[in-house]
C-alpha positions as CSV (number, residue, x, y, z in Angstrom):
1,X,-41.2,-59.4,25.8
2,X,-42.9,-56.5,27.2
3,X,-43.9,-56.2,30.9
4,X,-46.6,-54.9,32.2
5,X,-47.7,-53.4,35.5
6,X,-51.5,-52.4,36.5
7,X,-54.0,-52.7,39.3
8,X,-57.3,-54.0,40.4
9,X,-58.6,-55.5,37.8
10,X,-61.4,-54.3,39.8
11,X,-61.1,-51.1,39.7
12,X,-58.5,-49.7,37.8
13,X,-59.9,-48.6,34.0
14,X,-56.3,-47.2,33.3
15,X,-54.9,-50.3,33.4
16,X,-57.5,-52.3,31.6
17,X,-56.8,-50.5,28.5
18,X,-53.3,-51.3,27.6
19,X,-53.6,-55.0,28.9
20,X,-56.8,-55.5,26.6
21,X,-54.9,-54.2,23.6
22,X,-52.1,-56.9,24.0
23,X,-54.9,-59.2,24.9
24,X,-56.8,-58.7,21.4
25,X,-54.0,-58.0,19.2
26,X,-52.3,-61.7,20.5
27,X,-49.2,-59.3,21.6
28,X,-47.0,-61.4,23.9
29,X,-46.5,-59.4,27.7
30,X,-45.8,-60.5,31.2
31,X,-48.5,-58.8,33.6
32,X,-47.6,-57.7,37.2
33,X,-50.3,-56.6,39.6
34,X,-50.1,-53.8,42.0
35,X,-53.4,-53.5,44.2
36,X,-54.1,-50.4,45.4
37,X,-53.8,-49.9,48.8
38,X,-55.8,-47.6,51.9
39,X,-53.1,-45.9,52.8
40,X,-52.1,-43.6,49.5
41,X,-48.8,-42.8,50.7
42,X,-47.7,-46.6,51.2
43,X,-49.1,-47.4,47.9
44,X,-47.4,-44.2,46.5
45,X,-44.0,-45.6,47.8
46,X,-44.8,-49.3,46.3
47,X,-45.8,-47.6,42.9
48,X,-42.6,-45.5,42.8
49,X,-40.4,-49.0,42.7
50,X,-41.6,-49.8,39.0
51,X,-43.2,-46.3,38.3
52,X,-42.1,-42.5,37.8
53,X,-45.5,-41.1,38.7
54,X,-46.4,-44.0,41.0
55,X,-49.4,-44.2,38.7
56,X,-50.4,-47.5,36.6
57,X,-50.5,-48.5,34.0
58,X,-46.0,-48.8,33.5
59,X,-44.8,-50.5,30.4
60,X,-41.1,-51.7,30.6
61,X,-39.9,-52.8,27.5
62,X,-36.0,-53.8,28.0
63,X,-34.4,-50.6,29.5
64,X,-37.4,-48.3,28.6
65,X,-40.2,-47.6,30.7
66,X,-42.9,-46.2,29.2
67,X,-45.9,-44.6,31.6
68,X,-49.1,-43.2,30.9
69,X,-51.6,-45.1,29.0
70,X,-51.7,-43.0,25.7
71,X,-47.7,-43.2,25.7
72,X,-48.0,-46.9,25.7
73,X,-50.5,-47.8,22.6
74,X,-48.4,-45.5,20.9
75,X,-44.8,-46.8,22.3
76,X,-45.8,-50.4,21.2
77,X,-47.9,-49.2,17.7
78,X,-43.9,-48.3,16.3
79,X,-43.3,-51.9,16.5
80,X,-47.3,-53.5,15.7
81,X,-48.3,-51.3,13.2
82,X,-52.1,-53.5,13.4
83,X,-53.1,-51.3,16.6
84,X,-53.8,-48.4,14.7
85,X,-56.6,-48.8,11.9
86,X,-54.9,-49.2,8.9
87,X,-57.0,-46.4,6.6
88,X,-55.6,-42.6,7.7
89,X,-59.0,-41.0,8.1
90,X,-60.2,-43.9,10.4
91,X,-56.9,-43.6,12.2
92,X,-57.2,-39.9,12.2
93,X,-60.2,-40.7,13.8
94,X,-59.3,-43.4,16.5
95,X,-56.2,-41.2,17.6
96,X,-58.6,-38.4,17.9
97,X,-61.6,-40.1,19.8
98,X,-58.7,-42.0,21.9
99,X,-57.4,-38.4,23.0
100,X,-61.3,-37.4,23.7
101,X,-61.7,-39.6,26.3
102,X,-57.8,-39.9,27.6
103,X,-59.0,-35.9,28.6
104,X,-62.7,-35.9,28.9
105,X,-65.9,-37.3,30.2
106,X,-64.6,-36.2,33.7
107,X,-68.2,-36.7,35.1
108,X,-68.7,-40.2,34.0
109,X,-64.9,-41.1,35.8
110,X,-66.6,-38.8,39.2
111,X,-69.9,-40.4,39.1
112,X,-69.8,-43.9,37.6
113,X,-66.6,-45.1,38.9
114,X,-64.7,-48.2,38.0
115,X,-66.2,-51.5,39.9
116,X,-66.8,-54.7,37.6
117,X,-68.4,-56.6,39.8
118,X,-71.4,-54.5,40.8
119,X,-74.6,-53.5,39.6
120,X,-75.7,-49.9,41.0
121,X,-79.1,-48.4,40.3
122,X,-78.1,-44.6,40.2
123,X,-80.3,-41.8,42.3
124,X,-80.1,-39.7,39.6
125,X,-78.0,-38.6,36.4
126,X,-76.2,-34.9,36.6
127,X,-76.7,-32.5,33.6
128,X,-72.5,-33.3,33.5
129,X,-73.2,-37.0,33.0
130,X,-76.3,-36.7,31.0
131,X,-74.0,-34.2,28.8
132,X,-71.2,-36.7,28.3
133,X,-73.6,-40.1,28.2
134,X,-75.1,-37.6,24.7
135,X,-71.6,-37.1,23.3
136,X,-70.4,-40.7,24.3
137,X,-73.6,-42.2,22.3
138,X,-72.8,-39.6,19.2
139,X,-69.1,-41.1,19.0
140,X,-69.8,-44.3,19.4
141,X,-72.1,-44.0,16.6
142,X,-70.4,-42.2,14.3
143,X,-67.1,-44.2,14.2
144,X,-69.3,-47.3,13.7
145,X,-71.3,-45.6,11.0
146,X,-68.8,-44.0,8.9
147,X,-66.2,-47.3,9.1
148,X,-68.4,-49.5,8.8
149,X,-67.7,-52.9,11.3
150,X,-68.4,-54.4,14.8
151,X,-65.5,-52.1,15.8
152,X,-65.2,-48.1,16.7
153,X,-63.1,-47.7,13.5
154,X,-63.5,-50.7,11.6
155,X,-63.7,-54.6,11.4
156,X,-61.2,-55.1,14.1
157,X,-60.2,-53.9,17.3
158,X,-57.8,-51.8,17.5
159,X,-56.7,-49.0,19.9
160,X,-59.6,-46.7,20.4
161,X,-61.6,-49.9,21.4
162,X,-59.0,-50.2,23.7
163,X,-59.6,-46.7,25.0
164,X,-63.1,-47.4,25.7
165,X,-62.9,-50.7,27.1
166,X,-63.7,-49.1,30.5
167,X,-66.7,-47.5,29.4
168,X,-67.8,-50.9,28.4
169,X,-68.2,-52.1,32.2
170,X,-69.2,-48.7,33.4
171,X,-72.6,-48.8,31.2
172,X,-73.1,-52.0,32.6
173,X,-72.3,-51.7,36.1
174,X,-74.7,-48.4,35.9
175,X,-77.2,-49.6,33.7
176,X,-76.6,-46.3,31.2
177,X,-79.1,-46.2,28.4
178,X,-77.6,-45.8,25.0
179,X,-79.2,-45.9,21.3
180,X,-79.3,-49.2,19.9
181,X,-76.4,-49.1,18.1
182,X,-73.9,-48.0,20.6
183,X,-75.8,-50.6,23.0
184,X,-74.9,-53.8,20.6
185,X,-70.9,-52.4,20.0
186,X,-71.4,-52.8,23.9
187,X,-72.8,-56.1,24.1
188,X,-70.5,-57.0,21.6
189,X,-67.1,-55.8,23.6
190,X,-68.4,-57.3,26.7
191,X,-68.6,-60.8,24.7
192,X,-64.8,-60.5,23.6
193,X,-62.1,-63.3,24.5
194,X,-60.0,-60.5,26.5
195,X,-63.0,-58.6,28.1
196,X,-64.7,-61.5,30.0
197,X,-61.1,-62.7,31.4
198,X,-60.6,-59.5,32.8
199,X,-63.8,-59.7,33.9
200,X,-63.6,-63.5,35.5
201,X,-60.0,-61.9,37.1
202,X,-61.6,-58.9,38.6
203,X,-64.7,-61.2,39.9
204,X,-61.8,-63.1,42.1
205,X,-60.1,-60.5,43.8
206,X,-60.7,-60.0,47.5
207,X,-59.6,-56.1,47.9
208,X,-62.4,-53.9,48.7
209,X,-61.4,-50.8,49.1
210,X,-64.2,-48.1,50.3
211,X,-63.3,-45.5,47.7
212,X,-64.2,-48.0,45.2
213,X,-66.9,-49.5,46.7
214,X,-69.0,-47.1,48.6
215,X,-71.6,-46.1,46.1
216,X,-74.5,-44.2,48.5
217,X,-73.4,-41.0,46.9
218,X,-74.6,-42.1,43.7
219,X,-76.7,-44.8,43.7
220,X,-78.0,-48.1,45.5
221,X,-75.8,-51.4,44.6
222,X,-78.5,-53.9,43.7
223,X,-76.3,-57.1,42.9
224,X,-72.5,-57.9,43.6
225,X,-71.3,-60.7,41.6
226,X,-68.2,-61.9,43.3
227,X,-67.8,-64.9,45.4
């Protein structure tokens, strides 16, 4: 069985997009959590135990340890072939959009970070973000266009969905405004098995950490939903 180590469930987006794979795709893991931690060079130091970058998420499978999130969905796709769309030119696509966003949309990561549980009003949106928010919408509708399903590249969720997962909670902790097609693929990942128990798991936690949850450079947070 594979084992795998993330974060916050919270906070870290990295994390969420290996463990929501497994999650969909009924792929038997053990999960360890890591929380992040103030003091960057203790956490880098508890990090460095199970990881070589002393980043999340790690994937060790027997001997192997696999890091990096991209490395991983393609590590485990050699032996479940169903996490990859199954027609090449959707695949071609997924791998590509997966790579878009495992490199890109550096403004939504700056100014809409990763926080579950909160709902933030945003002062304003940066020609950056508005940018990326444009491209995002085009993507999302195009892979649900030309393959036709609920899904970015088909009738079932596969690893691009995966890859966007985090986007999910960021347009709803932000409130971002989409067309009304990407807005109901949205809506429908948010309603996912998977989704809402990371979501009830990240409500729990207790961490709050101000890099995470200090939002007065971007916005006003206008409802917390944890306990």
């Amino acid at each position: 069985m594979y084992t795998l180590h993330i974060a916050n469930k919270n906070y870290s987006s990295w994390s969420l997009r290996p463990w929501i794979l497994f999650r969909e795709l009924h792929i038997p893991f053990a999960e360890y959590s890591h929380p992040f931690n103030q003091d960057h060079g203790r956490q880098q130091s508890e990090f460095a135990v199970f990881s070589p970058t002393s980043c999340v998420p790690v994937l060790e499978d027997g001997g192997t340890t696999i890091w990096d999130s991209l490395a991983i969905v393609e590590y485990v796709a050699e032996e479940h072939p169903e996490v990859w769309p199954e027609d090449k030119k959707a695949r071609a696509w997924a791998r590509s959009a997966c790579a878009e966003m495992h490199a890109g949309f550096s403004a939504l990561r700056s100014e809409c970070g990763m926080n579950c549980s909160l709902r933030v009003d945003l002062h304003s949106r940066s020609e950056a973000l508005q940018a990326e928010l444009a491209r995002l919408d085009r993507l999302f509708c195009d892979g649900l266009s030309r393959f036709g399903g609920l899904f970015l590249a088909g009738s079932r969720f596969t690893a691009v969905d995966a890859f966007f997962a985090p986007v999910v909670f960021r347009v709803r902790t932000y409130d971002l405004e989409l067309s009304e097609l990407s807005s109901e693929y949205v809506q429908h990942m948010l309603e996912l098995r998977g989704m809402r128990a990371w979501y009830e798991a990240a409500l729990q936690e207790t961490a709050r950490l101000p890099m995470y949850e200090d939002k007065s450079r971007v916005g006003q947070i206008i409802q917390d939903y944890r306990n």
